[in-house]
C-alpha positions as CSV (number, residue, x, y, z in Angstrom):
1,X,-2.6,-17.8,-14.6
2,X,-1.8,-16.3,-11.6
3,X,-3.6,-13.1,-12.5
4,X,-5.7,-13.2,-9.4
5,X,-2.9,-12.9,-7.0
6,X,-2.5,-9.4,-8.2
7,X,-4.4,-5.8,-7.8
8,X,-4.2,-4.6,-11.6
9,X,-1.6,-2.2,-10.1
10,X,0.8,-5.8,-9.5
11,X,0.9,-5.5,-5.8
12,X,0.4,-8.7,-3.8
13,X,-3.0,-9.0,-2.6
14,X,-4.3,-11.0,0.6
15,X,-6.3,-14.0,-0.2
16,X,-8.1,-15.2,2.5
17,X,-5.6,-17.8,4.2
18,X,-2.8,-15.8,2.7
19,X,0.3,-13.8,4.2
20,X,-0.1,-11.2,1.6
21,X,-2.0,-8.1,1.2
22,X,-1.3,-4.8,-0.1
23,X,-1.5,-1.9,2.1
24,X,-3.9,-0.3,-0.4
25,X,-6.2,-3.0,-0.8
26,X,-9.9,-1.6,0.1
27,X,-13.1,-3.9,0.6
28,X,-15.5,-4.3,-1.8
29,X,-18.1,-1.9,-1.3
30,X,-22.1,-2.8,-1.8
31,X,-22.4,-0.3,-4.8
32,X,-18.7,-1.4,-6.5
33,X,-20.8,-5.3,-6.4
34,X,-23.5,-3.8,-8.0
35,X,-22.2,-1.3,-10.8
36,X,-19.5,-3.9,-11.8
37,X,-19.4,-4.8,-15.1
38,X,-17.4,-7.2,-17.0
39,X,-15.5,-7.0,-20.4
40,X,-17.0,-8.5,-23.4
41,X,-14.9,-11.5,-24.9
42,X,-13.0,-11.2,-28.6
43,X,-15.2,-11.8,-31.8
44,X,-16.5,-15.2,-32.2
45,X,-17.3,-15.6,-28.4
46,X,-20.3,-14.9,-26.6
47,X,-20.4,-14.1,-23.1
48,X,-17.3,-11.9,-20.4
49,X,-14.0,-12.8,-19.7
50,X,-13.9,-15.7,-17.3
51,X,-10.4,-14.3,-15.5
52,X,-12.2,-11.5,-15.1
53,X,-15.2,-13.0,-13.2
54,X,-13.5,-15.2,-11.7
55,X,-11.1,-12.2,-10.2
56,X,-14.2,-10.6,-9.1
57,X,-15.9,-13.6,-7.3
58,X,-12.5,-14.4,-5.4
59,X,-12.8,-10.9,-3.9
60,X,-16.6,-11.0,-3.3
61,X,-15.9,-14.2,-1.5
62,X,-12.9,-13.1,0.4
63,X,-14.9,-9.8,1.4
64,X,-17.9,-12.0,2.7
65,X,-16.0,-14.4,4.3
66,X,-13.7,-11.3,6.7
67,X,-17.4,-9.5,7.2
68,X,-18.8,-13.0,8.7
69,X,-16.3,-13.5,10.5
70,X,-15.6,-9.7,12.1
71,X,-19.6,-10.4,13.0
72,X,-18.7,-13.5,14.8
73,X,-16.3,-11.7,16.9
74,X,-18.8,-9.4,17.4
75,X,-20.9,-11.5,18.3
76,X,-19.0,-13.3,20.8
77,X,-17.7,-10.3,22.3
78,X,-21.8,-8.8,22.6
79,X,-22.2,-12.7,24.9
80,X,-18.7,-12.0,27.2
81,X,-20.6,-8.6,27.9
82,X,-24.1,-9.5,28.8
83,X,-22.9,-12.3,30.9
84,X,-20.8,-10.0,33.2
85,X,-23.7,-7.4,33.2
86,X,-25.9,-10.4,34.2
87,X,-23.0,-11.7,36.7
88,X,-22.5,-7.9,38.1
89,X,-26.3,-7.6,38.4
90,X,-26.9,-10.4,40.4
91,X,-24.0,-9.3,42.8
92,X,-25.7,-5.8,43.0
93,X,-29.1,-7.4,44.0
94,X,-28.4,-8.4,48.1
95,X,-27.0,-5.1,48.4
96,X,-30.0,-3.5,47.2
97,X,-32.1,-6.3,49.5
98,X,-30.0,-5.5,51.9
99,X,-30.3,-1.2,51.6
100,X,-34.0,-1.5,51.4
101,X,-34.1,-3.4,54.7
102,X,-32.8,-0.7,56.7
């Protein structure tokens, strides 16, 4: 039941929220996602192992959720710069005014 705490190695692993993540945890990568596949379930069932998906779509989320919000950071941090490039500009032009002038 609490499978998906753990990397299949048993170290703790970060959930997003969490206090816990391994040191050798790595993100998902785009072609991990794609090549991933699942194990089949014993005889008499149809379908993958629903630990194992669900496993998967807790990291996939987890992953998504620290890129979106490393790209609001980034984000926010692209506005704090082109407002003082706008703010340093506008001091610049009356010096330039003022250099032309002479």
């Amino acid at each position: 039941m609490l499978r998906w705490l753990f990397e299949r190695d048993g170290r703790p692993v970060r959930r997003l929220g969490s206090a816990y993540r391994s040191a050798v945890y790595r993100p998902l990568l785009p072609s991990q996602v794609r090549l991933r596949r699942f194990t089949p379930v014993g005889f008499g069932r149809r379908g993958v192992d629903p630990d194992e998906v669900t496993e998967f779509l807790e990291q996939v989320a987890g992953d998504l959720a620290r890129a979106y919000a490393e790209l609001a950071g980034v984000r926010e941090q692209n506005a704090r710069i082109k407002t003082a490039l706008r703010r340093w500009q506008s001091q610049q032009v009356p010096t330039a005014y003022e250099l032309a002038r002479r």
